[in-house]
C-alpha positions in Angstrom: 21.6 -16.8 3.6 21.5 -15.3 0.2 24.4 -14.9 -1.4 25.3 -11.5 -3.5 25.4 -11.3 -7.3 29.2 -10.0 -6.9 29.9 -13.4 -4.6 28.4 -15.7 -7.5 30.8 -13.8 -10.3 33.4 -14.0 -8.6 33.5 -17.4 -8.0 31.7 -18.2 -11.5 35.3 -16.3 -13.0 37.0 -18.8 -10.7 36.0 -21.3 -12.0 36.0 -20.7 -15.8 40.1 -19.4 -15.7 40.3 -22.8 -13.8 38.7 -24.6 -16.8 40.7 -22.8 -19.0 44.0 -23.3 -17.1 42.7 -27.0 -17.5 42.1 -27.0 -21.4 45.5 -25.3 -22.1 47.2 -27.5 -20.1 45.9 -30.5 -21.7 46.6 -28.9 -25.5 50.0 -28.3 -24.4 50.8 -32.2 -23.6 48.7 -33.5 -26.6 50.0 -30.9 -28.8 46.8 -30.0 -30.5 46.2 -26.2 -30.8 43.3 -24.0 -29.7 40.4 -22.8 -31.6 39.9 -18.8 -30.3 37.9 -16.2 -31.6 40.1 -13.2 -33.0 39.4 -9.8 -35.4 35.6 -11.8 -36.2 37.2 -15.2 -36.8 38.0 -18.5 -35.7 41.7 -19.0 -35.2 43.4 -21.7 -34.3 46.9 -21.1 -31.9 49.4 -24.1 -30.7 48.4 -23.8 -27.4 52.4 -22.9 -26.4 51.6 -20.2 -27.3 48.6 -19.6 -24.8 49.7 -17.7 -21.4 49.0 -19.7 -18.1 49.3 -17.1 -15.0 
């Protein structure tokens, strides 16, 4: 069985807002802010800061 290019993005988005729940998560009890990319640049945000849904 061959899966379908839409099956494979959907779960390959899955997992990346997992990893990224994960990354957040751990900024927020460290307390060391996140390096984004925003307006062409390199920012860096205190990771309260970041949404989690």
């Amino acid at each position: 069985m061959v899966k379908s290019s839409l099956e494979v993005h959907k779960k390959a988005e899955q997992a990346m807002r997992e990893a990224v729940y994960k990354v957040v998560k751990e900024h927020r009890k460290t307390g060391i802010p996140l390096a984004i990319w925003k307006n062409g640049k390199v920012v860096r945000v205190p990771a309260k800061k970041i949404k989690l849904n």
